[in-house]
PDBQT receptor file of N, H, CA, C and O in Angstrom, charges set to zero:
ATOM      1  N   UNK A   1      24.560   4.450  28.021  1.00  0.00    +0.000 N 
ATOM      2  CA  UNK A   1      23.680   3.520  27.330  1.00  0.00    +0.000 C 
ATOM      3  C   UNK A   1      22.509   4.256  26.681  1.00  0.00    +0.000 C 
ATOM      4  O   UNK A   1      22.077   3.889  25.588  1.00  0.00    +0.000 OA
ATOM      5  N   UNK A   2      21.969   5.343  27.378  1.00  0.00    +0.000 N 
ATOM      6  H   UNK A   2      22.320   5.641  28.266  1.00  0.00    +0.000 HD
ATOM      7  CA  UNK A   2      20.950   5.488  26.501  1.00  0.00    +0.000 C 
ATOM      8  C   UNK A   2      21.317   6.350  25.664  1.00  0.00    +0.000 C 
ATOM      9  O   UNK A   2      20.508   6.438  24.740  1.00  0.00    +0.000 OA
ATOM     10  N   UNK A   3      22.464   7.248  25.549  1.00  0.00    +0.000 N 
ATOM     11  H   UNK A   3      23.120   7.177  26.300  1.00  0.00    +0.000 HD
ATOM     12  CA  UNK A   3      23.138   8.123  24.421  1.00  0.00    +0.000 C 
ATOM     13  C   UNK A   3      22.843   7.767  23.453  1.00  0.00    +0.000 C 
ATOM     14  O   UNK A   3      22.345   8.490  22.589  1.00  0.00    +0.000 OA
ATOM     15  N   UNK A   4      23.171   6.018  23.279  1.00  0.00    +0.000 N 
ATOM     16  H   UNK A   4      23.576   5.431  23.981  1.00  0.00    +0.000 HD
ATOM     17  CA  UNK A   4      23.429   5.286  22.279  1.00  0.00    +0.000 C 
ATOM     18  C   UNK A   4      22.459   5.344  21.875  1.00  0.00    +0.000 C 
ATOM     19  O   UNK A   4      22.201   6.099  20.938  1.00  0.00    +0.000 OA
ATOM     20  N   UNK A   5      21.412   4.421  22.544  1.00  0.00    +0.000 N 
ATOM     21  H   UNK A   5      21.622   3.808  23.306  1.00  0.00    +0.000 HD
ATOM     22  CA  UNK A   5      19.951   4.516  22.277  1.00  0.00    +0.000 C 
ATOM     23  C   UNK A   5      19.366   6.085  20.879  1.00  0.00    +0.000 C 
ATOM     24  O   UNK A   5      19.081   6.226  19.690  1.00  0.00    +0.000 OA
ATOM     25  N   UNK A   6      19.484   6.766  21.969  1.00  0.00    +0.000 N 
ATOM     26  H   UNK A   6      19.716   6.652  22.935  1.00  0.00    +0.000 HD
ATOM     27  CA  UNK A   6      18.914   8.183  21.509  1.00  0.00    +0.000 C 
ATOM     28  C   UNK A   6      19.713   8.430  20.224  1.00  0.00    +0.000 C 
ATOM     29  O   UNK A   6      19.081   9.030  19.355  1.00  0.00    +0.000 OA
ATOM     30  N   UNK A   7      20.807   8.134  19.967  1.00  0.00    +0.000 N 
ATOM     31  H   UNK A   7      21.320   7.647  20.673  1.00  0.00    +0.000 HD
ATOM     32  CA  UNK A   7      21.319   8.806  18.876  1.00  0.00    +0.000 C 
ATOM     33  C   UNK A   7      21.153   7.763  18.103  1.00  0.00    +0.000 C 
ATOM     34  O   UNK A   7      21.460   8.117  16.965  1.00  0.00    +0.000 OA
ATOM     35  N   UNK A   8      20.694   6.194  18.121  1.00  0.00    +0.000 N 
ATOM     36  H   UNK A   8      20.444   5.906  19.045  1.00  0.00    +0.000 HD
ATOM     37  CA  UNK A   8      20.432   5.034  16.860  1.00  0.00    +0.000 C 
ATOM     38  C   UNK A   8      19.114   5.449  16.440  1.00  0.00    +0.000 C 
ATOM     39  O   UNK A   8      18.661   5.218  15.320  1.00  0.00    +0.000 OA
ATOM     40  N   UNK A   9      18.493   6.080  17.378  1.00  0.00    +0.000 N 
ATOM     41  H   UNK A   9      18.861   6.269  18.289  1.00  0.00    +0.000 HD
ATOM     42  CA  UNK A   9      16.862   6.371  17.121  1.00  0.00    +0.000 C 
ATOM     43  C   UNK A   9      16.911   7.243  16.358  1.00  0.00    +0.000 C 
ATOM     44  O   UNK A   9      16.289   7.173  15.297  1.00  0.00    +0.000 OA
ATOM     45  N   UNK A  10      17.847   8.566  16.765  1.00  0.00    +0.000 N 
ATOM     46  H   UNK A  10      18.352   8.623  17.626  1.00  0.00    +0.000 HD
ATOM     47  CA  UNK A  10      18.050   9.416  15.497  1.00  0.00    +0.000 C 
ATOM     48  C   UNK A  10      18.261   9.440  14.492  1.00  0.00    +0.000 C 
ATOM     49  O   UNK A  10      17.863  10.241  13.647  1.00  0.00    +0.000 OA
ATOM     50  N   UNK A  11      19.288   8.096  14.331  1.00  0.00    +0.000 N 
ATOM     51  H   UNK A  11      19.611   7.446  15.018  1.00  0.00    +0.000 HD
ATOM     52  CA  UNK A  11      20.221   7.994  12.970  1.00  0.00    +0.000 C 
ATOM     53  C   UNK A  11      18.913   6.791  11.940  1.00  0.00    +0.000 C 
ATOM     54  O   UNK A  11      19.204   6.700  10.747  1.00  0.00    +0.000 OA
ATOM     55  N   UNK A  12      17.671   6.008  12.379  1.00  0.00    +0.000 N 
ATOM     56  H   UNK A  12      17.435   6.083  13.348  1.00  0.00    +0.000 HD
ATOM     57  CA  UNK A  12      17.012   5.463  11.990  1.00  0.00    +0.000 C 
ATOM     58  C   UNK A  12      15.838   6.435  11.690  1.00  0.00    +0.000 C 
ATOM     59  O   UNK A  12      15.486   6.253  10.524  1.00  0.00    +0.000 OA
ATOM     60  N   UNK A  13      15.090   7.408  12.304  1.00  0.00    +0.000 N 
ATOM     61  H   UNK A  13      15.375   7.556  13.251  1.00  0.00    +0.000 HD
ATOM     62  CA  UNK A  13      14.745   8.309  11.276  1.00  0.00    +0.000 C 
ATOM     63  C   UNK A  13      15.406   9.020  10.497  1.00  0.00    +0.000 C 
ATOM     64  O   UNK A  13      14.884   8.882   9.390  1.00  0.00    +0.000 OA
ATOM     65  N   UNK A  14      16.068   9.553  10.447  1.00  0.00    +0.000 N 
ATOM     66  H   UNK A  14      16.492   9.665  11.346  1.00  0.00    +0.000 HD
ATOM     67  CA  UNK A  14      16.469   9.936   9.081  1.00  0.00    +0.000 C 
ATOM     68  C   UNK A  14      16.592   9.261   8.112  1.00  0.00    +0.000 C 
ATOM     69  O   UNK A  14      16.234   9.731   7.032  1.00  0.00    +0.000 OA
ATOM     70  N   UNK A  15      17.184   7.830   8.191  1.00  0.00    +0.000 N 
ATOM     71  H   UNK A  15      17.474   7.448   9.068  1.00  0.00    +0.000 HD
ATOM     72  CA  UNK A  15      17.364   7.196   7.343  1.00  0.00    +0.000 C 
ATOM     73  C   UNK A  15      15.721   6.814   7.002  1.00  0.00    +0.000 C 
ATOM     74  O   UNK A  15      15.502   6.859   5.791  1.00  0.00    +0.000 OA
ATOM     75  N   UNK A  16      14.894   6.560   7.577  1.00  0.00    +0.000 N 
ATOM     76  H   UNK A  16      15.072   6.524   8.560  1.00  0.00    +0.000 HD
ATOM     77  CA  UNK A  16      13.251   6.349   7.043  1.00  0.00    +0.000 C 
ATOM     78  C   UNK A  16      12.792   7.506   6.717  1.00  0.00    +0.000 C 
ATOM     79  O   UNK A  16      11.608   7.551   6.382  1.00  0.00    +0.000 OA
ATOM     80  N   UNK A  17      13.360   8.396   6.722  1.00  0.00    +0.000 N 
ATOM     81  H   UNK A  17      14.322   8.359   6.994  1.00  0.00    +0.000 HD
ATOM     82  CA  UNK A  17      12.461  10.268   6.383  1.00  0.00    +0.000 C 
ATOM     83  C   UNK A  17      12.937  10.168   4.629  1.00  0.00    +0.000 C 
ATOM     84  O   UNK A  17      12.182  10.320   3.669  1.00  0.00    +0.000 OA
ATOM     85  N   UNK A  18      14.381   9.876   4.603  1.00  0.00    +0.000 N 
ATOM     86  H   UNK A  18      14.994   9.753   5.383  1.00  0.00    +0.000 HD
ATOM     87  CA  UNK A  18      14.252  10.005   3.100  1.00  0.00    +0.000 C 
ATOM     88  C   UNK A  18      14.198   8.689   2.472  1.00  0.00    +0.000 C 
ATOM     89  O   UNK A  18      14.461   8.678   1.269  1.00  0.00    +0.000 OA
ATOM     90  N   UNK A  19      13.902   7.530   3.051  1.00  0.00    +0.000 N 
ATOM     91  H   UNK A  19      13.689   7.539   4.028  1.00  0.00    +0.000 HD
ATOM     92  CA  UNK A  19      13.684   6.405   2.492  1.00  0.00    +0.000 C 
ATOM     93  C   UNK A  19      12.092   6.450   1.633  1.00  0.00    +0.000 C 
ATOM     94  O   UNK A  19      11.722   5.884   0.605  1.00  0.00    +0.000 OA
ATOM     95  N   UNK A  20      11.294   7.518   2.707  1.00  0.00    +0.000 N 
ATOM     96  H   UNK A  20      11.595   7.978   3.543  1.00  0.00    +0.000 HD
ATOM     97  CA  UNK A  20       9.504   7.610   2.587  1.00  0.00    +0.000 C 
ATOM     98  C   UNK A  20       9.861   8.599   1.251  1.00  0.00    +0.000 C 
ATOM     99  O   UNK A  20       9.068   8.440   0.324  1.00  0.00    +0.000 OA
ATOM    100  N   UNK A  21      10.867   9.532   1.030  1.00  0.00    +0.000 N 
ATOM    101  H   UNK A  21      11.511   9.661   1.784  1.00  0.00    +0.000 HD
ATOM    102  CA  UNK A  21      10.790  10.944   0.023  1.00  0.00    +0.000 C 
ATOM    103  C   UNK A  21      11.383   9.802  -1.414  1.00  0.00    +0.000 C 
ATOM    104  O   UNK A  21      10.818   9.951  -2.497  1.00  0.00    +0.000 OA
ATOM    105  N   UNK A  22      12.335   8.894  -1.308  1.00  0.00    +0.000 N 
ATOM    106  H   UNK A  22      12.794   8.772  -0.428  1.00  0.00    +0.000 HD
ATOM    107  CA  UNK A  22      12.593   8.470  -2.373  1.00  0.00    +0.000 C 
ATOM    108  C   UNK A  22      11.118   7.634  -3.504  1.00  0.00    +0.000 C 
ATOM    109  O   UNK A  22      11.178   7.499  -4.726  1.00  0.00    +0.000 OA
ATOM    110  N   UNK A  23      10.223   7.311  -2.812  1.00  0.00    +0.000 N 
ATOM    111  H   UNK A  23      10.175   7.421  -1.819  1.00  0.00    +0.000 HD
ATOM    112  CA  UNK A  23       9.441   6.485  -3.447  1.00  0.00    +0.000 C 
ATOM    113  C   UNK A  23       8.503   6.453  -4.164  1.00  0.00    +0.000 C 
ATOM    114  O   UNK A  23       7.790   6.153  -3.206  1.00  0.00    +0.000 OA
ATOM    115  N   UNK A  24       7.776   6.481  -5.017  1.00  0.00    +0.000 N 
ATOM    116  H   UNK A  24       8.355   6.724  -5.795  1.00  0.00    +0.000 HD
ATOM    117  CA  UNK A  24       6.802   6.589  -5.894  1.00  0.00    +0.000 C 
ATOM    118  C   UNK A  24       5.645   6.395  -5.591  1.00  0.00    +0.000 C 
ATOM    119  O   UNK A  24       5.397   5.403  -4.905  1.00  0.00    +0.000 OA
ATOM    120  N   UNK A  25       4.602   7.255  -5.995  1.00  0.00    +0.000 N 
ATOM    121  H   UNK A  25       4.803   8.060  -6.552  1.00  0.00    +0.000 HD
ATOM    122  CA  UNK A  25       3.277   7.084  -5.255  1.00  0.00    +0.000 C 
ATOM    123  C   UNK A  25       2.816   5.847  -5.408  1.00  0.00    +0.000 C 
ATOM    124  O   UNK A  25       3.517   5.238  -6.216  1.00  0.00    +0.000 OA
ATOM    125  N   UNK A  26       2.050   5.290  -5.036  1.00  0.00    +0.000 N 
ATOM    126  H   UNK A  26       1.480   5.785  -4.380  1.00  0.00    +0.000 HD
ATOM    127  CA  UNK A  26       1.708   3.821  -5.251  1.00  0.00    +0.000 C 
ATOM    128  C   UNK A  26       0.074   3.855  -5.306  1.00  0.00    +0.000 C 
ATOM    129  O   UNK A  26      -0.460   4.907  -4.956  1.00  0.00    +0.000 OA
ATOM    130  N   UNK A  27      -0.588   2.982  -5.642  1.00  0.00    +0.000 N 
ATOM    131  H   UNK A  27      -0.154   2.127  -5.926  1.00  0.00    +0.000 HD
ATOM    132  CA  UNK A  27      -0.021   2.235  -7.225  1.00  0.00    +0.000 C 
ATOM    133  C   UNK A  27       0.513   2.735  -8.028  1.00  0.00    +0.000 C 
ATOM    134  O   UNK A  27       0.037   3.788  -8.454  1.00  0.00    +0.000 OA
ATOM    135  N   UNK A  28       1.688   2.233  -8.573  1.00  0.00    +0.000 N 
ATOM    136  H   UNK A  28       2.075   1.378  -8.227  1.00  0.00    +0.000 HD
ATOM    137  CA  UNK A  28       1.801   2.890 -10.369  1.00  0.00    +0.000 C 
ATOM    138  C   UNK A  28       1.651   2.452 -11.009  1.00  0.00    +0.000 C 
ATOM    139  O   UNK A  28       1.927   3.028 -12.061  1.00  0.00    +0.000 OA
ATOM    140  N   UNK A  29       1.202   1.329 -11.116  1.00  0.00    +0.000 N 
ATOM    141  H   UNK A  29       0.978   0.861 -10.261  1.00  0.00    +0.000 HD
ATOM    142  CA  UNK A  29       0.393   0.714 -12.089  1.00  0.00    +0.000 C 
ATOM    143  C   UNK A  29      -0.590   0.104 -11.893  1.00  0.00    +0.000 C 
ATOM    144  O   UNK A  29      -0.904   0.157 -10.704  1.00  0.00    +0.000 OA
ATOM    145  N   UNK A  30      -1.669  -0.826 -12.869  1.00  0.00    +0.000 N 
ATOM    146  H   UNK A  30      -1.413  -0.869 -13.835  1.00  0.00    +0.000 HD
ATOM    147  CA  UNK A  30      -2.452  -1.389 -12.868  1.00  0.00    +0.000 C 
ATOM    148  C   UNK A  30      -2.214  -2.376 -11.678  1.00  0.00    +0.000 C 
ATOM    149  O   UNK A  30      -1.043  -2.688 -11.464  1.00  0.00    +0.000 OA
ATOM    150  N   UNK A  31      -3.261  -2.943 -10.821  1.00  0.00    +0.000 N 
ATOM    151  H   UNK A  31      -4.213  -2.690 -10.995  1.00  0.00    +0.000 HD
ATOM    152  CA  UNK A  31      -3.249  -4.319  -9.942  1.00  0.00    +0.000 C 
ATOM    153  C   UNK A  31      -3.952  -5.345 -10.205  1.00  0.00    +0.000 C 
ATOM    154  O   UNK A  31      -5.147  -5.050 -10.241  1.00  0.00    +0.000 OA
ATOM    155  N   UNK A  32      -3.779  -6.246 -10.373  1.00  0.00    +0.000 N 
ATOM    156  H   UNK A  32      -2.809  -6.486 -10.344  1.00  0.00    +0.000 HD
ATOM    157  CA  UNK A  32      -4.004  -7.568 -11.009  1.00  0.00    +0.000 C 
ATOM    158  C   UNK A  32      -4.605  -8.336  -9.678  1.00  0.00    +0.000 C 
ATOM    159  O   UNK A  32      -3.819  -8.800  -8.852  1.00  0.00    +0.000 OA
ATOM    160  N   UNK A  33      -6.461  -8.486  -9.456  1.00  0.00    +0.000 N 
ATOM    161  H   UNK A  33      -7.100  -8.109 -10.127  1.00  0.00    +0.000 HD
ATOM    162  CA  UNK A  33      -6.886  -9.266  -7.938  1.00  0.00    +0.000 C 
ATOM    163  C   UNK A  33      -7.522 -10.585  -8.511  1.00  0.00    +0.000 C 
ATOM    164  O   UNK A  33      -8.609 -10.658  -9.083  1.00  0.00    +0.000 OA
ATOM    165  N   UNK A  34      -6.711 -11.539  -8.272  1.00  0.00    +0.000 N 
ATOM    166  H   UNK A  34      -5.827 -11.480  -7.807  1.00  0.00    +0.000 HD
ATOM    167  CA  UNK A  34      -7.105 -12.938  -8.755  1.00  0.00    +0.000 C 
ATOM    168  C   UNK A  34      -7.980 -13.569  -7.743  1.00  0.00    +0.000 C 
ATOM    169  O   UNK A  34      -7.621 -13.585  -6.566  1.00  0.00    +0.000 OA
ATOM    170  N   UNK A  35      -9.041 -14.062  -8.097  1.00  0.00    +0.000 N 
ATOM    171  H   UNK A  35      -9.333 -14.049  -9.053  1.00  0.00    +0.000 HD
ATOM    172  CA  UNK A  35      -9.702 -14.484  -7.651  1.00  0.00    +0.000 C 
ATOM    173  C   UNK A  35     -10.146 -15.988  -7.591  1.00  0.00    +0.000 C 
ATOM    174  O   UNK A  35     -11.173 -16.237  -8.223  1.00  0.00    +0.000 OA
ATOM    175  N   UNK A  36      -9.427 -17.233  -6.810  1.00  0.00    +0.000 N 
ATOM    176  H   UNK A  36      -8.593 -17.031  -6.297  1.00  0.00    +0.000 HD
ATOM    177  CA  UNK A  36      -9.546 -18.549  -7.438  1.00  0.00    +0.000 C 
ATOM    178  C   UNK A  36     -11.033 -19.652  -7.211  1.00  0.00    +0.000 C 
ATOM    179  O   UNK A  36     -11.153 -20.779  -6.731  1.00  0.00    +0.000 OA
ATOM    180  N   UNK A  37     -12.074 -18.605  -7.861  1.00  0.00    +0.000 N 
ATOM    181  H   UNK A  37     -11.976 -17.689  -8.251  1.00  0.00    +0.000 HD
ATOM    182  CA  UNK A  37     -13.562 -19.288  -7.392  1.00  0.00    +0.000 C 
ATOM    183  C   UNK A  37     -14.134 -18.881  -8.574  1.00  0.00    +0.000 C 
ATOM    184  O   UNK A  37     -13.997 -17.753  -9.048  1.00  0.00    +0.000 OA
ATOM    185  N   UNK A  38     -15.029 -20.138  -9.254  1.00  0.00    +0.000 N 
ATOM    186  H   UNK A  38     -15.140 -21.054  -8.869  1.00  0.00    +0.000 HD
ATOM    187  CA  UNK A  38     -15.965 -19.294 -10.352  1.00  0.00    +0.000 C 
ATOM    188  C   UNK A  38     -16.700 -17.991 -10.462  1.00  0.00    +0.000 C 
ATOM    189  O   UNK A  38     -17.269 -17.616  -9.437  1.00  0.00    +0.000 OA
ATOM    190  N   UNK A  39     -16.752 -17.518 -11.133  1.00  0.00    +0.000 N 
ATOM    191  H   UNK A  39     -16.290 -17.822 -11.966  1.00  0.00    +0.000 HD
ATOM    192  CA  UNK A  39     -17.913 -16.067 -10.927  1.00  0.00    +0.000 C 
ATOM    193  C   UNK A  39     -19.319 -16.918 -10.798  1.00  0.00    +0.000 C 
ATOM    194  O   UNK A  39     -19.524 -18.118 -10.979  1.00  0.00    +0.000 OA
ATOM    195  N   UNK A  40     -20.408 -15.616 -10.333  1.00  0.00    +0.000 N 
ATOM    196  H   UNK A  40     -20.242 -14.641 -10.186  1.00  0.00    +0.000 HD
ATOM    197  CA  UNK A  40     -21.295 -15.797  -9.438  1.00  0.00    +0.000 C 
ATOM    198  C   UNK A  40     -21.499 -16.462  -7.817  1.00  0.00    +0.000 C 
ATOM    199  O   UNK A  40     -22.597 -16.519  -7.264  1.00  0.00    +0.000 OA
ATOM    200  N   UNK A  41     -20.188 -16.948  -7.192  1.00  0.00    +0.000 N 
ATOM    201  H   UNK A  41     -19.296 -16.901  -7.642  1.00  0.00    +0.000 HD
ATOM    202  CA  UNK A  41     -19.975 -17.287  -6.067  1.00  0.00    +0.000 C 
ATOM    203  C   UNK A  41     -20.244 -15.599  -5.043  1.00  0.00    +0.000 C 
ATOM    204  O   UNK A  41     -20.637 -14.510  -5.463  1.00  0.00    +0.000 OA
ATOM    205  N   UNK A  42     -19.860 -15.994  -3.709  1.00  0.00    +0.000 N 
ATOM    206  H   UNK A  42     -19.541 -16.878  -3.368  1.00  0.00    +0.000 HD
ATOM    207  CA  UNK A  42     -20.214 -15.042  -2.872  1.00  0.00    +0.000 C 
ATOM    208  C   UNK A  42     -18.610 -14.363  -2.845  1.00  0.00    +0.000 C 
ATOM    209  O   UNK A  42     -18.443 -13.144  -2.803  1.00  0.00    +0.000 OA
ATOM    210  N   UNK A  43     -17.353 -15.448  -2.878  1.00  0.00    +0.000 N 
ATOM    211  H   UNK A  43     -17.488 -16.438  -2.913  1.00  0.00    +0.000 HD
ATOM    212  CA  UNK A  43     -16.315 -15.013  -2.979  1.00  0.00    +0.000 C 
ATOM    213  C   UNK A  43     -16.268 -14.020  -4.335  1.00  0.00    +0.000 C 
ATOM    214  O   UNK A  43     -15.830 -12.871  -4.285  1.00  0.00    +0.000 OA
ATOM    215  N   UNK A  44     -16.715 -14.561  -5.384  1.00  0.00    +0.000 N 
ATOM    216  H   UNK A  44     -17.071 -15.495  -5.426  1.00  0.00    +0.000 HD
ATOM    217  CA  UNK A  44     -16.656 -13.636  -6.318  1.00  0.00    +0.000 C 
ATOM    218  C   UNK A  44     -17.519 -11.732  -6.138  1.00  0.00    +0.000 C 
ATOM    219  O   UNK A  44     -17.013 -10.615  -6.245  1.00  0.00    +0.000 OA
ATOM    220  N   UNK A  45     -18.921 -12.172  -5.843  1.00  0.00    +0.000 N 
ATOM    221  H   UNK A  45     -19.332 -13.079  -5.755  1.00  0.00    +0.000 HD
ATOM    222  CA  UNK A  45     -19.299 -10.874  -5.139  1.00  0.00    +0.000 C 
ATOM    223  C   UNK A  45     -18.417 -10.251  -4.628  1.00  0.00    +0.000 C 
ATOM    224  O   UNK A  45     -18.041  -9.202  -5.150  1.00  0.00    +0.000 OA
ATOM    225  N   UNK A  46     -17.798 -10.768  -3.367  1.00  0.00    +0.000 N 
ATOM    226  H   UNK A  46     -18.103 -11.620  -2.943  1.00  0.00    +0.000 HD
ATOM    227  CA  UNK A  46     -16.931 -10.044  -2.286  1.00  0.00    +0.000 C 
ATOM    228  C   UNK A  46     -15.773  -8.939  -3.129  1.00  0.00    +0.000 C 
ATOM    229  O   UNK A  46     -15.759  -7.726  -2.921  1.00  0.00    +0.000 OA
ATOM    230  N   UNK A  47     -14.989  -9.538  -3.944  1.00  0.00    +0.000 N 
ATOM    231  H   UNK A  47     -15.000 -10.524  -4.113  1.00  0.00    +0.000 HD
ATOM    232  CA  UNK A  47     -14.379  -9.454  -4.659  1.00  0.00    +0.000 C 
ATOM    233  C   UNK A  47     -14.383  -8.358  -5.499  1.00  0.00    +0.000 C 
ATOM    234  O   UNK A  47     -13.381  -7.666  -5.677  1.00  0.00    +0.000 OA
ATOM    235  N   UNK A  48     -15.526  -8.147  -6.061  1.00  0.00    +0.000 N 
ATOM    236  H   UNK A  48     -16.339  -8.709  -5.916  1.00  0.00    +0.000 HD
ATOM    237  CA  UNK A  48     -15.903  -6.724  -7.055  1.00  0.00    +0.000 C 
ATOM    238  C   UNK A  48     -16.222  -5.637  -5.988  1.00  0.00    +0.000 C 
ATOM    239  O   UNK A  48     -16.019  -4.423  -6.011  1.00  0.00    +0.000 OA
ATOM    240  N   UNK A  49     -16.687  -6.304  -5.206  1.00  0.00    +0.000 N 
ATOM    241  H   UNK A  49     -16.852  -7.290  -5.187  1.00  0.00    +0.000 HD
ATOM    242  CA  UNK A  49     -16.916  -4.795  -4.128  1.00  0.00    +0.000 C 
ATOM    243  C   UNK A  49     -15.943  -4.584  -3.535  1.00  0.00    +0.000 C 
ATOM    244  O   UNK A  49     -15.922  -3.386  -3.250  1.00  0.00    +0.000 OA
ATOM    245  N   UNK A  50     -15.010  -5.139  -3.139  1.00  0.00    +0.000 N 
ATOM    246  H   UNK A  50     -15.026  -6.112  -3.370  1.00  0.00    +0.000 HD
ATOM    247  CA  UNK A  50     -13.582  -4.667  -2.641  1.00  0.00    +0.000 C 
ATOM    248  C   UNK A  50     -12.929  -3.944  -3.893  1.00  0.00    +0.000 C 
ATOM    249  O   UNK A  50     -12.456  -2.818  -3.739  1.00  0.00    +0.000 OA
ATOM    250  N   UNK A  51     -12.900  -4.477  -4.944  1.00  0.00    +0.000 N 
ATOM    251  H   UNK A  51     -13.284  -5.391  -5.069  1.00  0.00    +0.000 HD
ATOM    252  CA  UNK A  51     -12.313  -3.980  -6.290  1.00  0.00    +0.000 C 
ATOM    253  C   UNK A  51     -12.686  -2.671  -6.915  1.00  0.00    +0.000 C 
ATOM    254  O   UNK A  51     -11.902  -1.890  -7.456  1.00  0.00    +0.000 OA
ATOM    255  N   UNK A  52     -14.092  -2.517  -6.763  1.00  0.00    +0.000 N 
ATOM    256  H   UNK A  52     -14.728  -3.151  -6.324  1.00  0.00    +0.000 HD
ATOM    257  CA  UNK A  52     -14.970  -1.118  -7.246  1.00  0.00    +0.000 C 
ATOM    258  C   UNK A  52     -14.426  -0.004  -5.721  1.00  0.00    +0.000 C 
ATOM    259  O   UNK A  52     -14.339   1.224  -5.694  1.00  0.00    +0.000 OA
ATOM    260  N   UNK A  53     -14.197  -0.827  -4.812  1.00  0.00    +0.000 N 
ATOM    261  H   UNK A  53     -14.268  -1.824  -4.835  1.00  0.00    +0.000 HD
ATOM    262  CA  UNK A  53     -14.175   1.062  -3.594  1.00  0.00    +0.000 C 
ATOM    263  C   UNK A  53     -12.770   0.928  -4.190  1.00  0.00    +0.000 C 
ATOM    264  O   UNK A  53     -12.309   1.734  -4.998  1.00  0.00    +0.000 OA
ATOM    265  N   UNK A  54     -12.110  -0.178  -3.717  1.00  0.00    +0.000 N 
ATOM    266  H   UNK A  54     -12.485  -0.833  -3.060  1.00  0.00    +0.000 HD
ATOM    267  CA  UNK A  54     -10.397   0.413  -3.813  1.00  0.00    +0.000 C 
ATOM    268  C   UNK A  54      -9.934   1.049  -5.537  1.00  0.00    +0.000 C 
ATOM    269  O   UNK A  54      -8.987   1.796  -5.783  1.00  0.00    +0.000 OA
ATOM    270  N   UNK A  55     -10.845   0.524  -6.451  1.00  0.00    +0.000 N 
ATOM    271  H   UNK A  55     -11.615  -0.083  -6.252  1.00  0.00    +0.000 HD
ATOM    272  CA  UNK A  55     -10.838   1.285  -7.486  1.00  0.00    +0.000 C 
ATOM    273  C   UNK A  55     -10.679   2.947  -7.343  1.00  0.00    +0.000 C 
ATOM    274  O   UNK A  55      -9.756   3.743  -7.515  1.00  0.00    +0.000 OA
ATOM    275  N   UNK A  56     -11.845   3.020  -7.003  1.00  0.00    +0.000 N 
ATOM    276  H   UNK A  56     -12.595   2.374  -6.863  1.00  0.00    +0.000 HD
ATOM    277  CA  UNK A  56     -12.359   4.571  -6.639  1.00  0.00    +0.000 C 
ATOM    278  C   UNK A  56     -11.418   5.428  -6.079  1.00  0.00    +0.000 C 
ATOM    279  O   UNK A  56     -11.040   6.551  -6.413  1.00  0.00    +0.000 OA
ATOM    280  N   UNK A  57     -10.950   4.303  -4.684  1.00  0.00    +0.000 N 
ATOM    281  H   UNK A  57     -11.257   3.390  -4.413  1.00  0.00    +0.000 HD
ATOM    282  CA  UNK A  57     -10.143   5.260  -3.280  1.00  0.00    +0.000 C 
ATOM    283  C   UNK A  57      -8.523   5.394  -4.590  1.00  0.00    +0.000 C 
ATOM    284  O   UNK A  57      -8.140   6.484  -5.014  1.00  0.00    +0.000 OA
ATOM    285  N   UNK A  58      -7.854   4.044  -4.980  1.00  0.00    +0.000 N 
ATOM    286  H   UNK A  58      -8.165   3.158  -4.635  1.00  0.00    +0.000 HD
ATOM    287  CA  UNK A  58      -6.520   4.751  -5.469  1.00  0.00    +0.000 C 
ATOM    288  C   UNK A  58      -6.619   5.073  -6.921  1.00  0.00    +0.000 C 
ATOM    289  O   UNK A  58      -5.494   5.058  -7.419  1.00  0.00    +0.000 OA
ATOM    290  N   UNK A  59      -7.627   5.381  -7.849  1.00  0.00    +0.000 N 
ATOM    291  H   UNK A  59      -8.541   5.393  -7.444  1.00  0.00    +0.000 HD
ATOM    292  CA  UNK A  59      -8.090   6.022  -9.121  1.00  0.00    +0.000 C 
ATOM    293  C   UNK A  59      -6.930   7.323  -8.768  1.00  0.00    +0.000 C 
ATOM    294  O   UNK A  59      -6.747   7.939  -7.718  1.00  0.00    +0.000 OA
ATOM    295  N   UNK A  60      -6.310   7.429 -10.004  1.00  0.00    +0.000 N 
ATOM    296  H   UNK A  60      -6.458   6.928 -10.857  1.00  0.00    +0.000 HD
ATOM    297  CA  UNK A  60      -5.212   8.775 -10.431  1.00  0.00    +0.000 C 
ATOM    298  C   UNK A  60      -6.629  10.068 -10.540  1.00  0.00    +0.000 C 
ATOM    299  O   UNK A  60      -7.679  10.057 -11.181  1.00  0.00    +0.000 OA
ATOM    300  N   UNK A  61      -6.245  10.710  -9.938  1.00  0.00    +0.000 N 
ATOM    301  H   UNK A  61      -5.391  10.720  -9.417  1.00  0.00    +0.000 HD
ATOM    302  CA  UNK A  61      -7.031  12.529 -10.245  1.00  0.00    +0.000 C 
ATOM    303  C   UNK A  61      -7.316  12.322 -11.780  1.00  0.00    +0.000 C 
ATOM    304  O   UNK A  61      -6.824  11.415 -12.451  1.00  0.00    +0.000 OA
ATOM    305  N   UNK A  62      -8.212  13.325 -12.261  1.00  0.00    +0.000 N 
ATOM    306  H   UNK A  62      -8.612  14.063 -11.717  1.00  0.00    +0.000 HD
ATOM    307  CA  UNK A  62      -8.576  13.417 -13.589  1.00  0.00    +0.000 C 
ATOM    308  C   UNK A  62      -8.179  14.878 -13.943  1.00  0.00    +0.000 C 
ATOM    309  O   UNK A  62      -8.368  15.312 -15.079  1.00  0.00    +0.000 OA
TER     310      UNK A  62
């Protein structure tokens, strides 16, 4: 029983080792954060400041 075990565990990383190598960095494109509250709300605040770091953090190298 645990052969089995040990060798499904094996056979499921690998299959996730090159599942992670096939994929494209992410973002690849633009992200679209909708926001369903007028501007000047606090939701709206919230909103640009989440938008301006995560801007920053996944911004492509220059």
């Amino acid at each position: 029983m645990q052969r089995r075990i040990l060798i499904g565990a094996l056979a499921a990383s690998l299959v996730a080792a090159t599942a992670v190598q096939a994929q494209d960095k992410w973002p690849s494109k633009a992200i679209t954060y909708v926001v369903p509250f007028g501007p000047g709300g606090t939701t709206d605040v919230l909103a640009r400041l989440v938008t301006s770091k995560a801007g920053r953090r996944w911004a492509p190298p220059s």
